[in-house]
C-alpha positions as CSV (number, residue, x, y, z in Angstrom):
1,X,-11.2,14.3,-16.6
2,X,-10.0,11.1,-18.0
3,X,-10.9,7.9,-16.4
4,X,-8.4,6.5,-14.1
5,X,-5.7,3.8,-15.1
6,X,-7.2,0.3,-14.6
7,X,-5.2,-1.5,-11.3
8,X,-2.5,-3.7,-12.2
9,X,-1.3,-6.7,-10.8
10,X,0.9,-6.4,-7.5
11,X,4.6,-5.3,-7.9
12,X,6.3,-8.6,-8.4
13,X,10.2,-9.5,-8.2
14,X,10.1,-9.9,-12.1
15,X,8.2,-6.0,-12.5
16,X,10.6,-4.4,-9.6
17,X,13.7,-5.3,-11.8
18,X,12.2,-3.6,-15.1
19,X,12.5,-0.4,-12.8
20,X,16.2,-0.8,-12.2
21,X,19.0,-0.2,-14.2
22,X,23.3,-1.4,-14.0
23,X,24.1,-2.3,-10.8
24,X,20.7,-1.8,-9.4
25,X,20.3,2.0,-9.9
26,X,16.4,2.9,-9.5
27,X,16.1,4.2,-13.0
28,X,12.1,5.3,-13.4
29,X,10.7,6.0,-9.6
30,X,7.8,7.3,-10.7
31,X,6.7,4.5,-12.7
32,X,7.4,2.3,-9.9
33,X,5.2,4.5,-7.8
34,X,2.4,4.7,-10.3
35,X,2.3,0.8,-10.1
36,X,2.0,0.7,-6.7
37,X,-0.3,2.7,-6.7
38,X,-2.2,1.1,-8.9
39,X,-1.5,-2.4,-8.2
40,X,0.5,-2.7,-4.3
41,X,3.5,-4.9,-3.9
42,X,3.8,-8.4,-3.2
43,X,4.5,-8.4,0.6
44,X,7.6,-10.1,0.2
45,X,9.1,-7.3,-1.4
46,X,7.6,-4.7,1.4
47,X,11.1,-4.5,3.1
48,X,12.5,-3.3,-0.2
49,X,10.0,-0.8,-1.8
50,X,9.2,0.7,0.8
51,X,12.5,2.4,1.4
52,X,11.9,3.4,-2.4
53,X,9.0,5.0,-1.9
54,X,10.1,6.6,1.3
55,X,12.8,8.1,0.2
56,X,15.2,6.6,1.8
57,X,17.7,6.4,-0.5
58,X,18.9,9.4,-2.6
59,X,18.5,9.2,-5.9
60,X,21.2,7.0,-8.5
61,X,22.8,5.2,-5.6
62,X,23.4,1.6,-6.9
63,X,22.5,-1.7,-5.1
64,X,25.9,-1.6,-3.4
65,X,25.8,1.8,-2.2
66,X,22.4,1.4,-1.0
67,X,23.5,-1.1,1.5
68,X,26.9,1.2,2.1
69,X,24.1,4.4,2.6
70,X,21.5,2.1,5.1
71,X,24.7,1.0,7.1
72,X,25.8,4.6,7.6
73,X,22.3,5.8,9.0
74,X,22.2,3.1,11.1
75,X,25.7,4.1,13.0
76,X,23.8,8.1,12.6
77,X,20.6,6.5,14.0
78,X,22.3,5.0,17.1
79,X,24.3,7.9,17.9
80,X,21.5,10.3,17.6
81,X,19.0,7.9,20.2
82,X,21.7,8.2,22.3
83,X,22.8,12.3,22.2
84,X,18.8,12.7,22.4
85,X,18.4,10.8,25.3
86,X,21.3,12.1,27.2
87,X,20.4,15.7,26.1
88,X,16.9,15.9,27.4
89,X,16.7,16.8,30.5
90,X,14.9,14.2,32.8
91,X,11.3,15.1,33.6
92,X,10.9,16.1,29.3
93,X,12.1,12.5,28.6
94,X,10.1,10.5,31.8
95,X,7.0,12.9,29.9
96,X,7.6,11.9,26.1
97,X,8.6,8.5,27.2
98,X,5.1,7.8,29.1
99,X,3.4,9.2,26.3
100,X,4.7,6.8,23.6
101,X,4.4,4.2,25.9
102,X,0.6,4.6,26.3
103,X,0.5,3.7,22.6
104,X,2.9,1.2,22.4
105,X,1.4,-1.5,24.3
106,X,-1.6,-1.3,23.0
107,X,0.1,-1.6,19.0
108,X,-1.7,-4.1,17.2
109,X,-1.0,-7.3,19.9
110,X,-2.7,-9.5,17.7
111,X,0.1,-9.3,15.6
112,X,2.7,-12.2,15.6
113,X,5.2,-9.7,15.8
114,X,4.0,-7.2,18.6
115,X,2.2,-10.2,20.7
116,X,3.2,-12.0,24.1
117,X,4.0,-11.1,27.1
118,X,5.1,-7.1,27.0
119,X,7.3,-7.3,29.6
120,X,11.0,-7.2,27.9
121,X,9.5,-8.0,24.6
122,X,12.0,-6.5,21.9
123,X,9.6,-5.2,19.2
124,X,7.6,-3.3,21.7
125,X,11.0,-1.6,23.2
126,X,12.2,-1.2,19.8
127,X,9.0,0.5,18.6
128,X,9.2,2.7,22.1
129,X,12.8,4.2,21.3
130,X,11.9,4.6,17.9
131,X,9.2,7.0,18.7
132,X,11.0,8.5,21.8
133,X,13.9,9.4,19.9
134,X,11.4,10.8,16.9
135,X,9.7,13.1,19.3
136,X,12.8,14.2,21.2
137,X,14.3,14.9,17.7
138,X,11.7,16.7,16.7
139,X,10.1,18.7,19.8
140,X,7.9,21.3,18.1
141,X,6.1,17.9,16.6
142,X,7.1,15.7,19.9
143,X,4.6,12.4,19.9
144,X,1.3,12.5,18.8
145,X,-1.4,10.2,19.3
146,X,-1.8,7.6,16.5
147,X,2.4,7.7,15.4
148,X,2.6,4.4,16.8
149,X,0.2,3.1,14.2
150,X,2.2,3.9,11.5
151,X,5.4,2.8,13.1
152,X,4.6,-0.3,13.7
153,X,3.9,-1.8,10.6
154,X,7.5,-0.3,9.4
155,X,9.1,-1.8,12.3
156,X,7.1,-5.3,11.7
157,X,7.6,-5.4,7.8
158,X,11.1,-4.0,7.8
159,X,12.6,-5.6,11.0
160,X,15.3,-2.9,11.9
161,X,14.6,-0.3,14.4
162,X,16.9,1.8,12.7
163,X,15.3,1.3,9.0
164,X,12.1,2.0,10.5
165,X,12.8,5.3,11.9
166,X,14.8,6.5,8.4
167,X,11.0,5.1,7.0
168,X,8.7,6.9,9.4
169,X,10.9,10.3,9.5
C-alpha cells in the first residue's frame, strides 16, 4: 500500500475558509476531513468543525442558513426532552435517570467546566438531560456506560446542551 499522507498543520481560520464557498457553503467536506485527520483543528475553531464533521448540518446550507437550521433543532431539541420526559412512565425514567447520573458526576471534574461543587451546577445538569433525553429517545440503545465521556467534551467545547445532543446523536 502506499505510504500514508505526511500530517499537516492544524485546521486554522485561514485553511477552514479555502473549504467554503459564497455565502459560506461547505464546498469540499472531504478535504476538510482529510485535513483533520491529518492535522486536527486549532481549538478555537472546535465549536465550528465539529458540527461539520458530525453532520450536523445538511449538505449546501449557507452560513446563514446554518444558524436558521441550528436555531430550529434547538426549538425540536427542547420539545422533544420535554415529550420524552413526560412520556416515560415514572419508574423507566427515575431508572435511566440514576443511571446517567452515576456517570455524570464523576465526568472529568478536573475540568474548568465540569468542576465545583455538583450540587445545582449547570454543566453537570446540562450533561444529565442530554443523556436522559438520548436514552429515552432511543430505548433499544437507552444509556450505556462510557456515553458520558464522549458527551462531555461536546457539551464543554460547544457550550449548548442542545448543539451537543445534535453532535452526540
Amino acid at each position: 500500500p502506499p505510504p500514508p499522507p505526511p500530517p499537516c498543520a492544524p485546521l486554522s481560520d485561514a485553511d477552514l475558509r479555502t473549504y467554503l464557498g459564497p455565502g459560506g457553503r461547505l464546498l469540499r467536506p472531504q478535504d476538510l476531513r482529510l485535513h483533520v485527520f491529518h492535522g486536527g483543528v486549532e481549538p478555537g475553531l472546535r465549536k465550528v468543525v465539529w458540527r461539520y464533521l458530525l453532520n450536523v448540518f445538511p449538505a449546501g446550507l449557507t452560513g446563514q442558513e446554518r444558524l436558521s437550521h441550528l436555531r430550529l433543532k434547538a426549538a425540536e431539541y427542547s420539545s422533544l426532552k420535554v415529550a420524552l420526559a413526560a412520556r416515560a412512565a415514572p419508574a423507566e425514567l427515575a431508572q435511566v435517570a440514576a443511571s446517567v447520573r452515576k456517570d455524570v458526576v464523576r465526568t472529568d471534574r478536573a475540568h474548568p467546566y465540569f468542576g465545583g461543587p455538583e450540587e445545582g451546577h449547570p454543566h453537570l445538569a446540562a450533561l444529565q438531560a442530554l443523556l436522559t433525553t438520548f436514552a429515552l429517545g432511543h430505548p433499544r440503545l437507552s444509556y450505556c456506560q462510557g456515553m458520558s465521556d464522549v458527551a462531555a467534551p461536546l457539551l464543554a467545547v460547544l457550550d449548548d446542551e442542545a448543539q451537543a445532543f445534535l453532535c452526540f446523536c
